[in-house]
C-alpha positions in Angstrom: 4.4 22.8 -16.6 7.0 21.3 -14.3 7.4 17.4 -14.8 8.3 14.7 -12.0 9.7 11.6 -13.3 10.2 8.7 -11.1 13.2 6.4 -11.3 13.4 3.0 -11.6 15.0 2.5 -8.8 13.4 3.5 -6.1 13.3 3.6 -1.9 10.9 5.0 1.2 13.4 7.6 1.2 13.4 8.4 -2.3 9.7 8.8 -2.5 10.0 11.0 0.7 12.3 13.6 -1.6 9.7 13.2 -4.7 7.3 14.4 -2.2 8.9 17.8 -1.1 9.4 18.3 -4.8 5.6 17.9 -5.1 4.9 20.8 -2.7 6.6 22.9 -4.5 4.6 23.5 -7.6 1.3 23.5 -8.2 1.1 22.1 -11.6 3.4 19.2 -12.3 3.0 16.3 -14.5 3.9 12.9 -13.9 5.8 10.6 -15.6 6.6 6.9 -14.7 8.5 3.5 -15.5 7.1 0.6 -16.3 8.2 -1.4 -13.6 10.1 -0.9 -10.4 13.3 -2.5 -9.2 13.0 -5.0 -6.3 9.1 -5.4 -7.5 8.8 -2.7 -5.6 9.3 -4.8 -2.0 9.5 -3.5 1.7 6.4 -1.2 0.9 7.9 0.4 -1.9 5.1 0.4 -4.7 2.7 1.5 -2.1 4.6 4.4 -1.3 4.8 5.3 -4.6 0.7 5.4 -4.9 0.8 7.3 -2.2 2.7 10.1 -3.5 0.9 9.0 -6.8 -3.0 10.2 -4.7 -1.3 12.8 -3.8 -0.2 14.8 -6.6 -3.8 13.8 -8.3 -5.0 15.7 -5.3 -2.9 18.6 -5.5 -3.4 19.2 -9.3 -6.3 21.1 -10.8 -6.2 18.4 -13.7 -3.3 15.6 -13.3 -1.8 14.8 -16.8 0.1 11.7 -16.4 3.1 11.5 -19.5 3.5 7.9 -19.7 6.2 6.1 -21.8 3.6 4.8 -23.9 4.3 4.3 -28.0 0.9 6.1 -29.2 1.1 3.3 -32.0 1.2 -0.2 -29.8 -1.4 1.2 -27.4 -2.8 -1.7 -26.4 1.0 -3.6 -25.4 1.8 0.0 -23.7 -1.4 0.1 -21.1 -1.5 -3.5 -20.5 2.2 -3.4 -19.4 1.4 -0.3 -17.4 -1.8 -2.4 -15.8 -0.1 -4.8 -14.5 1.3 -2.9 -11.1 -1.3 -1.2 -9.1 0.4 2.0 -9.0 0.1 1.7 -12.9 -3.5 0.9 -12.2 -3.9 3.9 -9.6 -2.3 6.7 -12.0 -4.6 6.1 -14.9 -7.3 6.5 -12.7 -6.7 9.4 -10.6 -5.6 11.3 -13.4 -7.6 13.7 -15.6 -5.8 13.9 -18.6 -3.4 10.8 -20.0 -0.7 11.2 -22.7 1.6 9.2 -25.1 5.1 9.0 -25.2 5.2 11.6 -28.0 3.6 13.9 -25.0 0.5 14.7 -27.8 -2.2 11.5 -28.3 -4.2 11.9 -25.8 -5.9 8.9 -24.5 -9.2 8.6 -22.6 -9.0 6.7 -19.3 -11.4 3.7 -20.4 -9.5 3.1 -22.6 -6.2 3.4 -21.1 -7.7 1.0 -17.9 -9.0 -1.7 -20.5 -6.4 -3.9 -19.9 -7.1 -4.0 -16.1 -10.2 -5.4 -17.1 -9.5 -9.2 -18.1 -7.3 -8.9 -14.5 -10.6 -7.8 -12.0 -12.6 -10.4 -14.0 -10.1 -13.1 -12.6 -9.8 -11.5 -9.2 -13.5 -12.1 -8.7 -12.9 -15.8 -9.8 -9.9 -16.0 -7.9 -8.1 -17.0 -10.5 -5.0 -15.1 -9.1 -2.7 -17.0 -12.0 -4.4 -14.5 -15.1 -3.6 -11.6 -12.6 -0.3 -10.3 -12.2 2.9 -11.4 -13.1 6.0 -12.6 -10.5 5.4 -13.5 -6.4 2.3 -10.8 -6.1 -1.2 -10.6 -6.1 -2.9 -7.3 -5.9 -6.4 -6.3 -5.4 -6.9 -3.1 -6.7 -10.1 -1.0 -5.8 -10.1 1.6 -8.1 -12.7 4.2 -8.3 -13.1 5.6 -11.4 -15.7 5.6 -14.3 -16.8 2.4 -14.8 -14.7 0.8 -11.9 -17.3 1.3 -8.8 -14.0 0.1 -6.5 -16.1 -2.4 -4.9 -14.4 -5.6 -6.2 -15.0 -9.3 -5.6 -13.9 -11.1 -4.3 -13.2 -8.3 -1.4 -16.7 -7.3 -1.6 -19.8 -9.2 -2.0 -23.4 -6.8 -2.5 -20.8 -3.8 -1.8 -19.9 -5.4 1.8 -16.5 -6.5 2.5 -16.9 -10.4 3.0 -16.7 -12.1 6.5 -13.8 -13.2 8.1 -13.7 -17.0 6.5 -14.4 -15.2 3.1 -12.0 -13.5 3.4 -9.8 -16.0 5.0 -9.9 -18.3 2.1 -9.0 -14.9 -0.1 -6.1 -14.7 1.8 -5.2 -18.5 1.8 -5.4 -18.4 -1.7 -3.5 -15.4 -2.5 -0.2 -16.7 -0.7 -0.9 -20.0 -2.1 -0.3 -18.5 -5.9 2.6 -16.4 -4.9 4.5 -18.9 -2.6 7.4 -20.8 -4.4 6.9 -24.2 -4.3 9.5 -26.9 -2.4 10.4 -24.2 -0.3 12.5 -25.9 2.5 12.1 -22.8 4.7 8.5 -22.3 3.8 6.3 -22.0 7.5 3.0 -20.4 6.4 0.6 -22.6 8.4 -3.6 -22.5 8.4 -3.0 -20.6 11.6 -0.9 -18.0 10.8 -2.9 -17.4 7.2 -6.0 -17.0 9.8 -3.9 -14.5 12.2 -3.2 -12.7 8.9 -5.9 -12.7 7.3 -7.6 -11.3 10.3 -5.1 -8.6 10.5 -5.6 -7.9 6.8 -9.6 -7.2 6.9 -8.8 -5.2 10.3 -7.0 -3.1 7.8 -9.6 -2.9 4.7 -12.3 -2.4 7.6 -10.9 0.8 7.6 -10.5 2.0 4.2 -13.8 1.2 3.4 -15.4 3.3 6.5 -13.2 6.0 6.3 -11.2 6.6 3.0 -14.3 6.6 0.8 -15.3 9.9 1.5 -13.4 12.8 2.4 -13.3 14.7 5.9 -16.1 16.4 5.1 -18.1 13.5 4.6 -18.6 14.0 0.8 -18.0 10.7 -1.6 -15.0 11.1 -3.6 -15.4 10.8 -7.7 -11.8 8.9 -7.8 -10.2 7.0 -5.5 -7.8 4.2 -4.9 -8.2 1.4 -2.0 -6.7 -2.0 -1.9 -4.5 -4.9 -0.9 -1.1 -5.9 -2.0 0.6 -9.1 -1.1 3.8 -10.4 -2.5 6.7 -12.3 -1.4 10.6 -11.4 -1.8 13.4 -12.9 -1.2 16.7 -11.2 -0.4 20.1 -11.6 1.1 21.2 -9.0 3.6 23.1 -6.6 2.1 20.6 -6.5 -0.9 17.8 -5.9 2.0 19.7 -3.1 4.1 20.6 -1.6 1.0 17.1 -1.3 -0.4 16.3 -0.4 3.2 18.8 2.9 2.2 18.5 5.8 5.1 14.9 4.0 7.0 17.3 3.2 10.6 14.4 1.4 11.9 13.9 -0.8 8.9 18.0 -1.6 8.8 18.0 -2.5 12.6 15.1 -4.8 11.9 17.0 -7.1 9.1 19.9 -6.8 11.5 18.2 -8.4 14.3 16.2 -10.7 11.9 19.5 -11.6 9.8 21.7 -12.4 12.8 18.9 -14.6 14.3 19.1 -16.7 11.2 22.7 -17.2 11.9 23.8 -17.8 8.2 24.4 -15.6 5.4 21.5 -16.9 2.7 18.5 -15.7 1.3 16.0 -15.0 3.9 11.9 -14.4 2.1 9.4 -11.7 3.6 5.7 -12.3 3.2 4.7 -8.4 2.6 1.1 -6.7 2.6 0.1 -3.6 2.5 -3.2 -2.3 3.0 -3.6 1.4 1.1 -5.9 4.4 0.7 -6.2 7.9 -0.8 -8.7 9.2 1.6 -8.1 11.8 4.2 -5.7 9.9 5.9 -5.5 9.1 10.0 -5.7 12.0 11.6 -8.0 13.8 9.0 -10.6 10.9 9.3 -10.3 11.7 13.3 -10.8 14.9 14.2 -12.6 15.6 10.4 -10.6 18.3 9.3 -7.9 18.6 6.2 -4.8 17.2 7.0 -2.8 19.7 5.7 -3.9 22.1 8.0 -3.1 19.9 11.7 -0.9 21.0 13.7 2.0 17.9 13.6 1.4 17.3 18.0 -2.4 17.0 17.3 -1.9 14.8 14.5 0.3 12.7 16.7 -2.1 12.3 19.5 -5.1 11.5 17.0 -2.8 8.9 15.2 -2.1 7.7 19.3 -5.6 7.7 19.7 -6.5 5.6 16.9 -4.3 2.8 17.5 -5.6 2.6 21.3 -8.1 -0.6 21.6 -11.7 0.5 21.0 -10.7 3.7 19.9 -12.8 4.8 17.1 -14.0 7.7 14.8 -17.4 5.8 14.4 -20.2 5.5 16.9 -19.9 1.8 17.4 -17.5 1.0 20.2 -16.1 -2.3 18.7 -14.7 -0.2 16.2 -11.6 0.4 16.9 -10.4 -2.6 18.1 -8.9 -3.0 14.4 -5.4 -1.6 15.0 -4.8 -3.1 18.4 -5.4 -6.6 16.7 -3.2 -5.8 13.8 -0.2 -4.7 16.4 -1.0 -7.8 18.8 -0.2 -10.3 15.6 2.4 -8.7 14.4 4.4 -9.2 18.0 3.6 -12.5 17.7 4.9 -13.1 13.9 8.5 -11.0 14.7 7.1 -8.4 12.1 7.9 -4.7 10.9 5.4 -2.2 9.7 5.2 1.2 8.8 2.2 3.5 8.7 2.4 6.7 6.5 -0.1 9.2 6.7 -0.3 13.0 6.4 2.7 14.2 8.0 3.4 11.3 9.9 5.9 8.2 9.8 5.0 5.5 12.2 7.0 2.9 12.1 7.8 -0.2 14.5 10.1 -3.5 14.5 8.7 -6.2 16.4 11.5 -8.3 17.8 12.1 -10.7 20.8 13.5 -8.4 22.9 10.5 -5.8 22.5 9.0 -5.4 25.7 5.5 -4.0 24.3 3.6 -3.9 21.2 1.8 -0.9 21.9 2.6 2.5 19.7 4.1 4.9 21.4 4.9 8.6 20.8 8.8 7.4 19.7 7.3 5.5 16.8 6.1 8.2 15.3 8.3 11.1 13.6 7.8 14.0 11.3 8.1 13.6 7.8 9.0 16.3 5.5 6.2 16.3 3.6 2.2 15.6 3.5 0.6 13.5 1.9 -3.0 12.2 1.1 -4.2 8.7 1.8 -2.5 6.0 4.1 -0.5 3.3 3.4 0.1 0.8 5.9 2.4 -2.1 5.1 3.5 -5.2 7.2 5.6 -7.8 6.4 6.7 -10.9 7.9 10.1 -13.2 7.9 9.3 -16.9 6.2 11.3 -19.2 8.8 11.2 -22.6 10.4 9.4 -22.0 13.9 8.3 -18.6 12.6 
């Protein structure tokens, strides 16, 4: 069997080439660190889910190979629990090894230590969560986990929009450092993203919870990561490595600044391993869409009132998400299937709209989406 190991350092584009190695072997097990350089900023640890979903997908029964010492397993899985791609590989696999590549361990007990962390999620006690500037809400489906968390959920419905607000407000509370002189999160930009946020989860939870066939899936992974970094410019083009779009957007940002100093990014990503965009659309496997129908059904989704459901409110999600985003000098970028859509917003951007020159080919497919945002944390932002 053919084993992928992913570096500690890691970029989009790095993940991209992980990805074409995936398709070329069926059977592969996984191995990962620990941790992630950069705390895995700029969409990073999301990415790596992604590819994490989908080689689960892709294997007939995913062994993960962690680096765990089969005699301090209890140290091991807690350190591995305290990332939600750590989180999202113990549960999506089928089989989970030791270090010595022999113990076997079963996945309840491997995903124990997440426990103590959902119970202070749903108490939003976000300080016994996770360690550093993040807070992440893992829905994990698997076993026990139902992937229905609180505080997200409440009697398996995603709370309303002041629920969810205060969620929010909360979140970037715990992870914001404190006498920040160039701190400018206001109650009305935490309410624009917050909104923009549920838009988001909205959509996991009606469409990546069962696949394009309609049928529920055993395992899955959903959820929302927030975090803050903070990085000069040549640290933040270089962890940008080959993304152009990315590096033209700390350019513009940068230079606006006028100074060379630290600049912090308020980053969230919203994440799935469902069918992803275009398989939700037009219900069919993604791997099997032609890429100019895939582009147009990706198109068609982010159109207002666009939607795959029957109601005709929604799809007014993605337009709303995009319309905030122009107003808060934001980035994101969408991967789905074998799609890259990516878009800088910047004053000199004459629309907000998604258009067919934000999306490109990628190299490879993948399962789920992962759509990631973040924001620069000026005065007057």
């Amino acid at each position: 069997m053919k084993t992928l190991s992913i570096e500690k350092e890691l970029s989009l584009a790095a993940i991209e080439r992980h990805l074409k190695e995936l398709t070329k072997s069926e059977e592969t097990k996984l191995r990962l660190p620990n941790k992630i350089k950069y705390s895995g900023g700029f969409g990073t640890e999301a990415a790596l889910t992604q590819l994490i979903a989908t080689w689960a997908r892709n294997q007939k029964e995913p062994t993960f190979h962690t680096y765990v010492d089969p005699n301090e397993k209890q140290k091991g899985f807690s350190s591995l629990c305290e990332s939600f791609y750590g989180m999202a590989a113990l549960a999506l696999s089928r089989k989970i090894l030791c270090l010595d590549g022999t113990t076997q361990v079963h996945k309840s007990e491997s995903l124990q230590a997440a426990v103590p962390r959902i119970v202070a999620l749903k108490n939003l006690e976000l300080a016994n969560t996770f360690k550093g500037f993040k807070v992440d809400f893992p829905c994990i489906k698997s076993g026990s986990f139902s992937g229905l968390i609180e505080p997200l959920y409440n009697n398996e419905k995603i709370v309303n929009q002041t629920r969810f607000e205060e969620i929010i407000e909360k979140s970037i509370e715990s992870i914001a450092p404190q006498k920040t002189t160039n701190w400018a999160i206001n109650k009305d930009l935490t309410s624009k993203i917050s909104q923009a946020t549920r838009q988001l989860f909205i959509n996991t939870d009606e469409h990546a919870r069962h696949d394009e066939s309609g049928d529920e899936y055993s395992r899955d992974a959903r959820g929302i990561l927030l975090k803050v970094t903070n990085h000069k410019k040549a640290e933040a083009l270089r962890i940008a490595d080959q993304n152009s779009t990315l590096k033209s957007y700390f350019n513009t940002i940068f230079e606006n600044i006028g100074i060379d100093t630290h600049l912090r990014f308020l980053e969230i990503t919203v994440l799935d391993s469902g069918p992803g965009f275009s398989g939700r659309w037009l219900r069919k496997n993604s791997t099997s869409i032609d890429h100019d129908i895939e582009v147009k059904a990706i198109l068609n989704c982010f159109e207002k009132h666009s939607s795959s459901k029957s109601s005709p409110s929604s799809g007014i999600g993605l337009d709303i998400v995009l319309n905030i985003l122009s107003e808060l000098n934001g980035w994101f970028r969408l991967r789905t299937g074998n799609t890259i859509v990516e878009k800088a917003f910047t004053s000199n951007l004459k629309s907000y709209h998604v258009t067919r020159d934000d999306i490109k080919e990628a190299g490879a497919h993948t399962y789920g989406s992962v759509f990631t945002f973040i924001i620069p944390l000026f005065k007057n932002n």
